[in-house]
C-alpha positions as CSV (number, residue, x, y, z in Angstrom):
1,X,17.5,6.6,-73.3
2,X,20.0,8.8,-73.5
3,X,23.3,9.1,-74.6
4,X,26.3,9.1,-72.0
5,X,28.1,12.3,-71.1
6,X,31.9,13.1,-71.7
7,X,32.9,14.3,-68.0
8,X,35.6,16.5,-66.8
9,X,38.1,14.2,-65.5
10,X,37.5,13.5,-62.5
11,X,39.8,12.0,-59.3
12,X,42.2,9.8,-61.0
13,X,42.8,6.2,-59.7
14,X,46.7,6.8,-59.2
15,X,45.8,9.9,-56.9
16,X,47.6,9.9,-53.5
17,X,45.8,8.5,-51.6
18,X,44.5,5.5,-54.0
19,X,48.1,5.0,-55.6
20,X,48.8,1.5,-54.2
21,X,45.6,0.0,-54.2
22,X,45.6,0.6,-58.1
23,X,48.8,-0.9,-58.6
24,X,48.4,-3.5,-56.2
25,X,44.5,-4.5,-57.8
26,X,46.5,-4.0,-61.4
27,X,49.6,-6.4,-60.9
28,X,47.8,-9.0,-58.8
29,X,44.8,-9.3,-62.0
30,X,47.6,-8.9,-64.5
31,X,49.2,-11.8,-62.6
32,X,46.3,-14.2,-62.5
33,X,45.5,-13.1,-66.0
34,X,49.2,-14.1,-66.9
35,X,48.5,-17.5,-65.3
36,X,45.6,-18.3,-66.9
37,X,47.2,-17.3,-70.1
38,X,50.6,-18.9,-69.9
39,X,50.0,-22.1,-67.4
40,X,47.3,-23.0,-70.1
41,X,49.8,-22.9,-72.4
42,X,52.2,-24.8,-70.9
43,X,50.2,-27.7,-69.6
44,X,50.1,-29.7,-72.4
45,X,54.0,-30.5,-72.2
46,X,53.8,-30.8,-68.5
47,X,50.9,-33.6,-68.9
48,X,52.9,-35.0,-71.4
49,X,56.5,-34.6,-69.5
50,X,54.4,-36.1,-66.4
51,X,52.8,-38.9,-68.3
52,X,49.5,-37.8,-67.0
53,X,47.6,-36.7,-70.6
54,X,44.7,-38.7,-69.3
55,X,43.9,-36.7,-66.1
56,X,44.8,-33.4,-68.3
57,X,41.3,-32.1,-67.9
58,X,41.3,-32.2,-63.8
59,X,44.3,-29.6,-63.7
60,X,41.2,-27.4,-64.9
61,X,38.5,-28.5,-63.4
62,X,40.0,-28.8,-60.1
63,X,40.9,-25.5,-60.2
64,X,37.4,-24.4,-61.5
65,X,36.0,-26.3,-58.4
66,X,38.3,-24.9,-55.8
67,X,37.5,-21.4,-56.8
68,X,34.2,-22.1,-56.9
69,X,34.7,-22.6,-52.7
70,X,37.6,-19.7,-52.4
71,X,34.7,-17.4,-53.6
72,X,32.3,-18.2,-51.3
73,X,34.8,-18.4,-48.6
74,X,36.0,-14.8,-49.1
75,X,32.6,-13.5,-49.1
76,X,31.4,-14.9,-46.0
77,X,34.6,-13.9,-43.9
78,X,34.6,-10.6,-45.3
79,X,31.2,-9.9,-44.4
80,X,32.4,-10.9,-41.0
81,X,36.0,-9.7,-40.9
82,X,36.6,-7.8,-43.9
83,X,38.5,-8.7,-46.7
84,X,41.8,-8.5,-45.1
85,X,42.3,-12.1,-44.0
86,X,40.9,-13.9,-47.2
87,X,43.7,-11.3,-49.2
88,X,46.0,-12.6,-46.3
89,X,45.2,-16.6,-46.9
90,X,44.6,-15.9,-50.6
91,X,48.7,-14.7,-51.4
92,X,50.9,-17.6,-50.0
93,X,48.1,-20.2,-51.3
94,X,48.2,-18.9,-54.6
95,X,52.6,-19.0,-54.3
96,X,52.1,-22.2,-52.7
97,X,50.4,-23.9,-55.6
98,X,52.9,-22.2,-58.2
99,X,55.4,-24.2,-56.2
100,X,53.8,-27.5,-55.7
101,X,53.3,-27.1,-59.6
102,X,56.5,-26.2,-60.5
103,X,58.3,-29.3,-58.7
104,X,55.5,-31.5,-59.5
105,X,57.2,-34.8,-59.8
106,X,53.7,-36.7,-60.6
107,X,50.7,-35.7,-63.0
108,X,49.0,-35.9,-59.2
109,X,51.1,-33.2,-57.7
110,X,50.5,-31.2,-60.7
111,X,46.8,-31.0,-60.6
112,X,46.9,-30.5,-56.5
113,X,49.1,-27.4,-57.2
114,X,45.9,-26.5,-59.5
115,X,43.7,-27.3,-57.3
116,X,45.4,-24.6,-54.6
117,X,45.9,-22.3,-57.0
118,X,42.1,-22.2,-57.7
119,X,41.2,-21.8,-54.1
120,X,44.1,-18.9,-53.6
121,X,42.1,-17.3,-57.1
122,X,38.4,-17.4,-55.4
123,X,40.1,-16.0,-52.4
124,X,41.8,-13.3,-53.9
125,X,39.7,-11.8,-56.7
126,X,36.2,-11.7,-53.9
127,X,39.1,-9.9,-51.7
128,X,39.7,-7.5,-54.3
129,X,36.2,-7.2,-55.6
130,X,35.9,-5.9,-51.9
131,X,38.6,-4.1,-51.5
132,X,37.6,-1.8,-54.5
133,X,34.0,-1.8,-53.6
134,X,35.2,0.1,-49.9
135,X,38.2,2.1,-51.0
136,X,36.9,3.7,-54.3
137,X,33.9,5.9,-54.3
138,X,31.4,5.1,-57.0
139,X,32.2,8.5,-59.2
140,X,36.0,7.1,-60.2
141,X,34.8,3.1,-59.6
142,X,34.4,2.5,-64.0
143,X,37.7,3.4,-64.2
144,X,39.4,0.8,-61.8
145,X,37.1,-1.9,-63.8
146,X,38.5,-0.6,-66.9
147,X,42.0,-0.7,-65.2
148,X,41.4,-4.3,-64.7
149,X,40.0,-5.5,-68.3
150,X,42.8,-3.5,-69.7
151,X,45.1,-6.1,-67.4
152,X,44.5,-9.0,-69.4
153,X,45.6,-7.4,-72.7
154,X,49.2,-8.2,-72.2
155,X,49.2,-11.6,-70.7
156,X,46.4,-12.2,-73.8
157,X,49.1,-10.9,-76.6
158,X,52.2,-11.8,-74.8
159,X,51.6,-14.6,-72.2
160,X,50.9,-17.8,-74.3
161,X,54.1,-16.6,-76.9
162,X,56.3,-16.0,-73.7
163,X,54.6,-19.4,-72.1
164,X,55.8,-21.2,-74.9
165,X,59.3,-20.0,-75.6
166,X,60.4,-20.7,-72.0
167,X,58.6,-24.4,-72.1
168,X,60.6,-25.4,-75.2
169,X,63.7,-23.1,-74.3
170,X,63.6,-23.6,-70.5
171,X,61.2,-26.0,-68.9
172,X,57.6,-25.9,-68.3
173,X,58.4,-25.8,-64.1
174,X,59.8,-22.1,-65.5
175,X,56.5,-20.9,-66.0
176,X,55.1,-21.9,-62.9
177,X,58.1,-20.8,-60.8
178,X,58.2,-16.8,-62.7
179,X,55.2,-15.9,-61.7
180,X,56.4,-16.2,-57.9
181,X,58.0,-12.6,-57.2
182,X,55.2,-10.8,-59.0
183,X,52.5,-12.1,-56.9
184,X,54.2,-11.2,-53.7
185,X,54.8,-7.6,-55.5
186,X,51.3,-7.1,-55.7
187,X,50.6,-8.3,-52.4
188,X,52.6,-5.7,-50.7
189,X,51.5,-2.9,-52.7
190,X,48.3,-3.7,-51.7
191,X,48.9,-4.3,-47.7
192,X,48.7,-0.6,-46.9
193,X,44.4,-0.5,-48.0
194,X,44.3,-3.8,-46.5
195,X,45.8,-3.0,-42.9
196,X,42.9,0.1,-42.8
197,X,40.6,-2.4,-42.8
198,X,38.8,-3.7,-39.9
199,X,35.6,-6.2,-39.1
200,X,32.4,-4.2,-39.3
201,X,31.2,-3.9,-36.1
202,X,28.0,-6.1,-34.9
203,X,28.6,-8.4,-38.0
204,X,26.7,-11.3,-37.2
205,X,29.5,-15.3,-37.9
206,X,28.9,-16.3,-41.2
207,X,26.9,-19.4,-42.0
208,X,28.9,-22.3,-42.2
209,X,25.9,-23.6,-44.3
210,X,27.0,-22.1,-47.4
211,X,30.4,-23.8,-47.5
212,X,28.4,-27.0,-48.2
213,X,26.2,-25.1,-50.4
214,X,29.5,-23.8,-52.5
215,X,30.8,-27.7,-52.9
216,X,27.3,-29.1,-53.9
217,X,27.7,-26.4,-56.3
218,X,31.5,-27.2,-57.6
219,X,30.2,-30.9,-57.7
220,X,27.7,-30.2,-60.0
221,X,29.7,-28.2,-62.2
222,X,32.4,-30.8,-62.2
223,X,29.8,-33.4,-63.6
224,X,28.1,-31.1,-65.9
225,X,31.7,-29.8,-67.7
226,X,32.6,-33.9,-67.9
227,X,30.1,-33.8,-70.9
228,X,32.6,-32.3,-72.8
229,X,34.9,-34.7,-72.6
230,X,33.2,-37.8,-72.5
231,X,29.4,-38.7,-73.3
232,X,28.3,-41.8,-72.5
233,X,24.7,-42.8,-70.8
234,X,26.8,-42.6,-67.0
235,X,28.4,-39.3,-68.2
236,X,24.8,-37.8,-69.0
237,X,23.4,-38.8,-65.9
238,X,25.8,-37.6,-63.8
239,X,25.3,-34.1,-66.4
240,X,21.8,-34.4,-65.2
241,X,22.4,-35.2,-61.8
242,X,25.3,-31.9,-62.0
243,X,22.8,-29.7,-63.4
244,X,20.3,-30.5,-60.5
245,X,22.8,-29.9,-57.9
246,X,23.8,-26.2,-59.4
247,X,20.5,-25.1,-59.5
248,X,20.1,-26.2,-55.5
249,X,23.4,-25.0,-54.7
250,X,23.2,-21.3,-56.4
251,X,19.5,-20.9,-55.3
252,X,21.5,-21.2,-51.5
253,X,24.8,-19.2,-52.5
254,X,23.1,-16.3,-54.7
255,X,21.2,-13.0,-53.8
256,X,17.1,-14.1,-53.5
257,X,16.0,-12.8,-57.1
258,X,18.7,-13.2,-58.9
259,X,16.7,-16.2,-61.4
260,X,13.9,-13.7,-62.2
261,X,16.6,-10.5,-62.4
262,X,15.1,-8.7,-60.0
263,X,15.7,-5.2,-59.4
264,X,19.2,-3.8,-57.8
265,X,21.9,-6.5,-56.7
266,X,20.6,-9.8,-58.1
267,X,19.9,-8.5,-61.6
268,X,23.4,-7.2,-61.9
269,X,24.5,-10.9,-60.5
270,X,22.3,-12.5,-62.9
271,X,23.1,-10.5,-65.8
272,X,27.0,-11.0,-64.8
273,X,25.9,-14.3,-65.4
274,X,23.6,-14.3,-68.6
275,X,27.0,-12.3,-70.0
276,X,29.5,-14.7,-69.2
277,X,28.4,-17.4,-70.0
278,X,27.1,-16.6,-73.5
279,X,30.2,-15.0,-74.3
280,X,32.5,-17.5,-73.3
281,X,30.4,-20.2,-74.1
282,X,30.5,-19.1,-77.9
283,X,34.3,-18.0,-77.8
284,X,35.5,-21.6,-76.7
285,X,34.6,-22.6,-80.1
286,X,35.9,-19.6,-82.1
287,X,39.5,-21.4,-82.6
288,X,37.3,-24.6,-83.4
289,X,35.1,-23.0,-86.1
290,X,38.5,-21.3,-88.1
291,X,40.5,-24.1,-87.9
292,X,38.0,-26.8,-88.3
293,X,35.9,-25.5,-91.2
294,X,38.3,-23.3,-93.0
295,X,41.5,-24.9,-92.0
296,X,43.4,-21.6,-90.3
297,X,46.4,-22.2,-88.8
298,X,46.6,-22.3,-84.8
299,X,48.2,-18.7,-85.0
300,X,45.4,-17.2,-87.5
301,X,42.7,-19.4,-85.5
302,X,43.8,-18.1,-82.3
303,X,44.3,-13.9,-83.7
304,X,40.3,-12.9,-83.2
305,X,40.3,-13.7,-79.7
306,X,43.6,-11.5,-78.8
307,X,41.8,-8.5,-80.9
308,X,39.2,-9.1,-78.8
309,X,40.8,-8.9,-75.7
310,X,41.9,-5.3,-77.2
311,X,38.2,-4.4,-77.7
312,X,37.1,-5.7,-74.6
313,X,39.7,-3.4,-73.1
314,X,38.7,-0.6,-74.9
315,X,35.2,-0.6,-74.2
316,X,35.6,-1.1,-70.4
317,X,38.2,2.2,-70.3
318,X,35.3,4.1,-72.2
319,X,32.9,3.7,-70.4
320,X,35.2,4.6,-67.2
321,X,35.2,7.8,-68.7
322,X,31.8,8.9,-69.3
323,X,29.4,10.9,-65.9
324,X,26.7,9.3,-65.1
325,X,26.1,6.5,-68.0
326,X,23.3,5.1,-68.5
327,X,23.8,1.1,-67.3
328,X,20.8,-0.6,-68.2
329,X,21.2,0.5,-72.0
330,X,25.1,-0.4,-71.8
331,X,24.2,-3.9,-70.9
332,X,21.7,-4.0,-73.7
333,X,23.5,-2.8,-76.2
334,X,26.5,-5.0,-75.4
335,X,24.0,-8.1,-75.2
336,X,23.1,-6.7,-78.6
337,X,26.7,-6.9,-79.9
338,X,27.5,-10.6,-78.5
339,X,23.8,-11.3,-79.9
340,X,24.7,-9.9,-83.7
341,X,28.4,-11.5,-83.3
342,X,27.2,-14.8,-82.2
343,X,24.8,-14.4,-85.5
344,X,28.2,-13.4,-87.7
345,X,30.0,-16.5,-86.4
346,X,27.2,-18.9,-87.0
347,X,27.5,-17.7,-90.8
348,X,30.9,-18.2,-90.5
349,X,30.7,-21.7,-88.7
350,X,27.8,-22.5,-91.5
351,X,30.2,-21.7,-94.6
352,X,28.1,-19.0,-95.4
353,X,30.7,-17.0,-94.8
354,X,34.1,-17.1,-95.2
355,X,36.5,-17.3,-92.3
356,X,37.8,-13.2,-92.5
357,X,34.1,-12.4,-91.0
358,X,35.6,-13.6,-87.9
359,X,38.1,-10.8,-87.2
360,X,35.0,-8.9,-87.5
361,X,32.3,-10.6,-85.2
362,X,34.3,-11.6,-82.4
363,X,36.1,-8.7,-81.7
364,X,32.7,-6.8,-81.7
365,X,31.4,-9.4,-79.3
366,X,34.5,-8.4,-76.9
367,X,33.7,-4.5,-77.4
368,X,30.1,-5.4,-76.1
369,X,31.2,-7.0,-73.3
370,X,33.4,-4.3,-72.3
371,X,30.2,-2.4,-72.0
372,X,28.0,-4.9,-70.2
373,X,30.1,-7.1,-67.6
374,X,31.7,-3.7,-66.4
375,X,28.2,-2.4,-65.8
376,X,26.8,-5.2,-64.1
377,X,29.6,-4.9,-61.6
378,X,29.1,-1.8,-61.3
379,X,25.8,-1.6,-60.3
380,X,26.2,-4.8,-58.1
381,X,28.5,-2.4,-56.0
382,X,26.4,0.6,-56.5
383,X,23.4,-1.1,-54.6
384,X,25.1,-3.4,-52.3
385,X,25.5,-2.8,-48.5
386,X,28.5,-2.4,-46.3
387,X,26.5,-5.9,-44.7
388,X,26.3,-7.7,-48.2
389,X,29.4,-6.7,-50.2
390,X,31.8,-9.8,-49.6
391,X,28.8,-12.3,-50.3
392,X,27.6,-10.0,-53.2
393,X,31.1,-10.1,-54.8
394,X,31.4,-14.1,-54.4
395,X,27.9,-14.0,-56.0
396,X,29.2,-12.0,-58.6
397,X,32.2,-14.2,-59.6
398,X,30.2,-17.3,-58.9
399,X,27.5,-16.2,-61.4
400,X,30.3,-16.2,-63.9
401,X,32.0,-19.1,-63.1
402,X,28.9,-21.3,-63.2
403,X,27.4,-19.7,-66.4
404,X,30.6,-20.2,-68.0
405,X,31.0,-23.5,-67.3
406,X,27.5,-24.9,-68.7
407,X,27.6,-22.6,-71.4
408,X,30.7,-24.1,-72.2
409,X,29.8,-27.4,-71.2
410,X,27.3,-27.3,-74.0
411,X,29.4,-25.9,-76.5
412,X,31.6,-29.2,-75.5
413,X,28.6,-31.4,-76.0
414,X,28.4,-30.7,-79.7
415,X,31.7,-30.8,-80.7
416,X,32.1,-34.2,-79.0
417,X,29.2,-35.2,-80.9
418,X,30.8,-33.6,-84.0
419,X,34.2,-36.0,-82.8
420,X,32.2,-38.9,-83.0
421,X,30.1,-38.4,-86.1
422,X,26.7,-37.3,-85.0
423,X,26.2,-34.4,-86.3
424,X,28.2,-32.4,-88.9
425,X,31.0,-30.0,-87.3
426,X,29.4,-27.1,-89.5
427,X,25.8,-27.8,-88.1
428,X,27.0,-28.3,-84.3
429,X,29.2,-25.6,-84.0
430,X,26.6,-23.0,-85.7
431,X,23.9,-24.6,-83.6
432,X,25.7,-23.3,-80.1
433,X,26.3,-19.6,-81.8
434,X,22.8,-19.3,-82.3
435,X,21.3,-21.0,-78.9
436,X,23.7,-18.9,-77.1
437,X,23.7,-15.5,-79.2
438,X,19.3,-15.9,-78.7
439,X,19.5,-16.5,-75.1
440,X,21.7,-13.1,-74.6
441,X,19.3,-11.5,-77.0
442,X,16.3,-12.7,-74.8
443,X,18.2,-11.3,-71.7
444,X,17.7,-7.5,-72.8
445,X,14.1,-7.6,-71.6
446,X,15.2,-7.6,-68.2
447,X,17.8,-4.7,-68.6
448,X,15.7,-2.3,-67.1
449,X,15.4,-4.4,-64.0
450,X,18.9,-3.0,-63.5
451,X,18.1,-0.5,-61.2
452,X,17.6,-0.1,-57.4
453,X,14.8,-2.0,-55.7
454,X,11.5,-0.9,-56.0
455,X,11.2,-1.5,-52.1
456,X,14.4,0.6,-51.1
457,X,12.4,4.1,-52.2
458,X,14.6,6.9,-50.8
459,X,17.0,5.3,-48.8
460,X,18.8,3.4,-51.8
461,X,18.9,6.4,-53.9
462,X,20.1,8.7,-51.2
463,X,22.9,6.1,-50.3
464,X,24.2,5.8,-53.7
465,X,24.3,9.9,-54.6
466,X,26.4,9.7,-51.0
467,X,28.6,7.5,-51.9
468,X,29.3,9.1,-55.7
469,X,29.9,12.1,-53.6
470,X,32.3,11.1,-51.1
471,X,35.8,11.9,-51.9
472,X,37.0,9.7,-48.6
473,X,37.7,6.3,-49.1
474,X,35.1,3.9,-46.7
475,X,37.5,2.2,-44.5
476,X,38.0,2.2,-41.0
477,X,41.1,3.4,-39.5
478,X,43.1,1.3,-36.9
């Protein structure tokens, strides 16, 4: 395989003529990045302020759960309609449930404010998954990506510190309430893309079918991520009962192939999937393993992930700018690097190593996945059809929300048996690194499989060199 290519620079993303889409895409990620960052943070003392510590969990799960059906909601309608009305819904829902959060005046409230803002998420990153797919052409495409990974680097350095000085300076409701005027910023930079947009014509009504599909699918991973938090013979047979629904539900919601990575769309979905969930399944427990086994602080515990958020920025704007990279050996090598640093913090989560090996690993995990979840997604766009590209975007996300989940969910597993004196913390927490780093490692079989479908010949190569040559934007004009 060879080596990428340094290109001239091609069209930038802040060109005329893709301007506010950018900046639009940018703030509205940067946003939802900022509240995942700082609402996180802040929960805690709102849980505690609400007298509500023992439903704490279901202000994330219910979020997880909603978005689980936002996604699959946006990709049907804009299949049918375009992604217009789902970026429409998607805007005051997510306000909404900053609001309802905010003024919460019950633990109750609180976690139905989540459960809106999860929906309003689904809604609006399929939208803009869309969006990008239509309006960019696949030459400048890497570099809107790496625009968005490089989104999370602020709210990851600066969210959870600002988060926490207005809770204890201000209130809590503060950081619910700031976030307000930003979101509708980035919903009117991006209305101008949006009003181009129009129903593809002869799109056949979307199945109402998969709706039901989406919350047999939330349900099970609602019972599954409970085994983190409580394990007892009902909790492990609703796990069981959970995991059984997933597999039912995703067989329904995903592209046909996507469990045996085959070629084109579903191995990019899969592989989105293989990548997120090993990744965040291992880095759930990073904090853990420093602060549990070589007693860091909460602020030296908490320093490898934010240099990994830098890495996994760094990667994903490299790779923007190299012509025609080769994606199957990106995604391998950065299973390779979450593979080697899943090895690292094993050592470190052993004793075998001392705790410093951590700034090293982990960042290097986040510099693979720069590489290999931006490549996935771009292929996934790369082969997808005008017909497919909302449901193929929902599949995307929904790969990495369910991955993440059980991965985590079984990272949860040990620890609570850790908690309860099972197992030793230094055997359970090394025992996920390894499962997880061998199952990405397994996953570079099929990285080859990332390519377009045997069956497509011609026609999918010709449509892809079209659309890397097209300098006009594919949206309709009103």
């Amino acid at each position: 395989m060879s080596a990428p290519e340094i290109s001239d620079r091609p069209e930038s993303i802040f060109s005329a003529r893709y301007r506010l889409t950018t900046l639009g895409v940018i703030v509205l990620m940067t946003i939802i990045a900022f509240e995942a960052m700082a609402v996180a943070t802040a929960l805690p003392t709102a849980a505690r302020d609400l007298h509500g510590l023992s439903a704490y969990g279901w202000s994330f799960t219910g979020f997880l759960i909603a978005s689980v059906i936002g996604m699959v909601a946006a990709g049907m309608h804009s299949d049918w309609r375009g992604p217009r009305a789902s970026m429409t819904a998607g805007l005051p829902l997510f306000v909404a449930g900053l609001i309802i959060g905010g003024l919460a005046p019950q633990m109750w409230v609180l976690i139905a404010g989540r459960v809106i803002q999860g929906l309003a998420s689904g809604l609006l990153i399929t939208s803009m998954y869309v969006t990008m797919g239509a309006v960019y052409s696949d030459a400048i495409r890497p570099r809107i990506f790496g625009a968005l990974a490089s989104a999370w680097v602020v709210p990851g350095l600066v969210g959870p510190v600002v988060a926490g000085s207005i809770t204890q300076n201000l209130s809590w409701r503060w950081v619910f309430a700031g976030l307000v005027p930003f979101v509708i910023v980035g919903g009117l930079l991006m209305a101008p893309s949006l009003a181009q947009m129009q129903a593809r014509p002869g799109a056949a009504r979307p199945r109402l079918g998969r709706l039901g599909f989406a919350v047999l699918t939330a349900a099970g991973i609602a019972c599954v991520a409970n085994i983190g938090e409580d394990q007892n013979a009902l909790s492990w047979i609703a796990a069981a009962a959970g995991l059984v629904a997933m597999v039912i539900g995703l067989r329904q919601l995903l592209p046909t192939g996507t469990f045996t990575f085959a070629a084109g769309v579903p191995s990019a979905v899969a592989f989105r999937g293989v990548l997120a969930g090993t990744f965040f399944g291992m880095e759930s427990i990073v904090p853990l393993t420093l602060t549990v086994e070589h007693h860091y602080s909460a602020t030296m515990s908490g320093l490898p992930l934010t240099l990994t958020a830098v890495s996994w920025a760094a990667a994903s704007q490299l790779q923007g700018h190299w012509r025609n990279p080769n994606r199957p050996l990106l995604v391998a090598i950065g299973l390779a690097l979450t593979g080697v640093a899943g090895g690292g913090m094993a050592l470190v989560a052993s004793g075998a190593l001392g705790g410093w090996a951590a700034f090293i690993a982990w960042p290097a995990a986040g510099f693979g996945a720069g590489f290999a979840l931006t490549s996935a997604s771009v292929v996934m766009l790369e082969f997808t059809t005008d017909a497919d590209r909302g449901s193929d975007s929902s599949s995307l996300q929904l790969a990495d929300s369910s991955a993440s989940a059980l991965c985590s969910a079984f990272a949860g597993a040990f620890v609570a048996a850790a908690a309860h004196g099972r197992i030793s913390y230094h055997a359970g927490l090394a025992a996920v690194f390894v499962v997880l780093a061998v199952l990405g490692l397994l996953a570079i079989a099929f990285a080859p499989r990332l390519r377009a479908p045997a069956g497509a010949g011609a026609e999918a190569t010709s449509a892809a060199l079209a659309r890397a040559g097209s300098s006009v934007p594919t949206v309709v004009a009103p």
